[in-house]
C-alpha positions in Angstrom: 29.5 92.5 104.6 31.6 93.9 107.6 31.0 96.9 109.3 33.9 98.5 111.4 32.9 100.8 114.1 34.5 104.1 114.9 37.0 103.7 116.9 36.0 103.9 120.6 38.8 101.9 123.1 38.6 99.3 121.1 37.5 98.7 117.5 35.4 96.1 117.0 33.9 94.5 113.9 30.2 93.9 113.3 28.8 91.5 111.0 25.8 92.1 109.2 23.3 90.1 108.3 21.8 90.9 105.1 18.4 89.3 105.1 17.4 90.3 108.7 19.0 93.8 108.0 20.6 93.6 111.5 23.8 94.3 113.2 25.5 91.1 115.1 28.8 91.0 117.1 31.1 88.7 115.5 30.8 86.4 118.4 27.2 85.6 118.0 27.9 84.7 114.6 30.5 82.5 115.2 30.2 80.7 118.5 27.4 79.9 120.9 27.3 79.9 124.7 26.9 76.7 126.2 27.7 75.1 129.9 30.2 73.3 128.9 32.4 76.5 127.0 31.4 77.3 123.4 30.3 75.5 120.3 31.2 76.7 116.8 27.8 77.5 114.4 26.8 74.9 111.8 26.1 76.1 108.1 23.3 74.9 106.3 24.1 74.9 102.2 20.8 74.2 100.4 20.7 73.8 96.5 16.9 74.7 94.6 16.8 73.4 90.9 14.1 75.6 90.0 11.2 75.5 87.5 12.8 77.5 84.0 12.4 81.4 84.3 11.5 81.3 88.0 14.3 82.2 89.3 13.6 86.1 90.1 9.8 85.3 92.1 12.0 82.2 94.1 14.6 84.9 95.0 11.8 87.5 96.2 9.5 85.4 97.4 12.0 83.7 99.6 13.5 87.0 100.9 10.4 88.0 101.9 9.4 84.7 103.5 12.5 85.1 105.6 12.2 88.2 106.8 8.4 88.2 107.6 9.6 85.1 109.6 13.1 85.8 110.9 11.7 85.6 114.7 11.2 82.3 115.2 14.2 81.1 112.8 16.3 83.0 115.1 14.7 82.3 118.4 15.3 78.4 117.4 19.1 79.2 116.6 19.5 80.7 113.4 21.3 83.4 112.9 21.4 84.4 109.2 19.7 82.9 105.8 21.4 84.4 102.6 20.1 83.0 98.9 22.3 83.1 96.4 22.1 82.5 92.6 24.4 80.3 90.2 26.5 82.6 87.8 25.8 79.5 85.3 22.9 78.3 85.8 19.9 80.5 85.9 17.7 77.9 87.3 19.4 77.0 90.5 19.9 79.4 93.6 21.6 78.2 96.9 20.7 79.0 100.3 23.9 79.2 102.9 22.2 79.6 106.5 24.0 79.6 110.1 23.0 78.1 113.1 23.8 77.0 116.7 23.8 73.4 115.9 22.4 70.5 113.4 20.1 69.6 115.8 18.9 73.4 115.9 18.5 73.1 112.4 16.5 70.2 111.7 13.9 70.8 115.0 13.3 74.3 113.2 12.9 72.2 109.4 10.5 70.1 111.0 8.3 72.8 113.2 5.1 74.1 111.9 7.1 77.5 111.4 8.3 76.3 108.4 4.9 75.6 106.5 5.0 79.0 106.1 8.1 78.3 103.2 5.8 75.9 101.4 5.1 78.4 98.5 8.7 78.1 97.7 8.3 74.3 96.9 5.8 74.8 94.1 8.7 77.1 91.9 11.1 73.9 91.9 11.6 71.3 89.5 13.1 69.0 92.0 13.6 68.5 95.5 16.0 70.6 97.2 19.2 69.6 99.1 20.8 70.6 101.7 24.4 69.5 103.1 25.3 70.9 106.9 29.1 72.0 107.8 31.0 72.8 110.8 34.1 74.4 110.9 37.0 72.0 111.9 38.7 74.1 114.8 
């Protein structure tokens, strides 16, 4: 979802994250200061095969797992977590997250912070997977 400010000397469009319900320059979305100039944001896709009929307390229970625990996602590079569900299939949902970097990604998969998600394990049928892009310019 884009927001466009009104116009002050220049417009400037804001990108919204929809699970942290917070406003975010397009910049810090997109790249991330570094010394050496900037880096683009990875995404994170991550397909759940879930239990049959599970689908709607995997969808809430991960939203609110995400934003009682935004903090330290974000504070470890994350900048947004949005779940989606298949059209199809009613017993898969994706996950598309962004963050500074792989490496950002998988120290925060393997922190303590995330035993907080286990819940969401026990509503699959099968273990998740997850494939990590980068833009290629």
């Amino acid at each position: 979802m884009l927001v466009r400010l009104p116009p002050a000397s220049t417009p400037k469009i804001l990108a919204v994250d929809p699970v942290a319900k917070r406003v975010q320059p397009p910049e810090v979305a997109q790249a991330t200061a570094t010394k050496e100039g900037f880096q683009m944001a990875i995404k994170a896709i991550s397909e759940f095969t879930l239990q049959p009929g599970r689908r709607e307390e995997f969808v809430r229970l991960f939203e609110r797992l995400v934003a009682q625990h935004f903090e330290p996602m974000r504070t470890a590079g994350c900048h947004s977590a949005t779940i989606y569900v298949v059209i199809d299939d009613p017993d898969r949902a994706v996950e598309i997250s962004e963050w500074d970097s792989a490496e950002a990604r998988a120290v925060m998969m393997q922190s303590e912070a995330m035993a907080a998600f286990a819940p969401l394990f026990e509503l699959l049928a099968a273990p998740p997977s997850a494939t990590v892009v980068e833009p290629l310019h």
